[in-house]
C-alpha positions in Angstrom: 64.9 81.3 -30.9 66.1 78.4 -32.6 64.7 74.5 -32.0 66.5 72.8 -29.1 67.2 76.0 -27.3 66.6 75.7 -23.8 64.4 79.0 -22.5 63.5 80.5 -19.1 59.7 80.5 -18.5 59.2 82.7 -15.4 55.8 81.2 -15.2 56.7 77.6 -14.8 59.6 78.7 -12.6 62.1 76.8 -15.2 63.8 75.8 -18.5 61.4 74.7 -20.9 62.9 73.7 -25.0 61.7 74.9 -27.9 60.0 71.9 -29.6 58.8 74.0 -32.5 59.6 77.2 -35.0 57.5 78.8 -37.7 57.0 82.7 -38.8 57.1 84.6 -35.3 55.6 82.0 -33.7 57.3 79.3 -31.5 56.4 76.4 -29.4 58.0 75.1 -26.3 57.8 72.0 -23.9 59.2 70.7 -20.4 59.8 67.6 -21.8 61.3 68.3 -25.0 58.8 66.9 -27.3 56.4 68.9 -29.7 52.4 68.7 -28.9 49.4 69.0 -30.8 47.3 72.0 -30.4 43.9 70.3 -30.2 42.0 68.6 -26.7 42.8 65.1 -25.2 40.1 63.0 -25.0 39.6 59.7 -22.9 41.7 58.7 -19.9 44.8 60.3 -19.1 48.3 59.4 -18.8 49.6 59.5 -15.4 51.9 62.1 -16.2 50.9 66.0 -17.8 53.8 68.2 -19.4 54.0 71.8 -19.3 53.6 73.8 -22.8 53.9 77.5 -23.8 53.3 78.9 -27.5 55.0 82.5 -27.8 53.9 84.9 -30.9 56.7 88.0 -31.6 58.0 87.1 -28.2 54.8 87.3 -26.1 53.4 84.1 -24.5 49.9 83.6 -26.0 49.3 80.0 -24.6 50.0 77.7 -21.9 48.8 75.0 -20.4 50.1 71.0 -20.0 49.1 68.4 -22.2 48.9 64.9 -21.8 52.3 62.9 -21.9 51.1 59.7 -24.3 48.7 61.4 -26.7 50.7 65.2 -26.5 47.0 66.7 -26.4 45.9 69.8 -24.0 44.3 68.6 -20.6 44.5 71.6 -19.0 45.3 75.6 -20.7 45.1 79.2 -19.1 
């Protein structure tokens, strides 16, 4: 995958863009803008965005992270 390409996520039921590339692993947004891999903390935006990190291919985390600070509010 290459950064900007647009990508299928069966488990958000759409397109989400790769925000982010490096070895075999590769991170991906709704929104189109990269987030930080580390917890939000304080009071949340009134908007969350749906993430997804893939390693060789295989989706090893999702979750949505807050829109102004790009943290994780929420992961599965």
């Amino acid at each position: 995958m290459t950064l900007h390409e647009r990508v299928y996520s069966p488990n958000y039921g759409g397109a989400l863009t790769v925000v982010g590339v490096q070895n075999d692993e590769v991170a991906l947004s709704s929104d189109g803008v990269y987030w930080i891999s580390d917890w939000h903390a304080g009071p949340e935006a009134d908007e969350a965005v749906y993430v997804e990190r893939l390693s060789a291919g295989r989706r090893i985390f999702h979750g949505w992270v807050d829109k102004a600070s790009r943290r994780i509010v929420q992961s599965g």
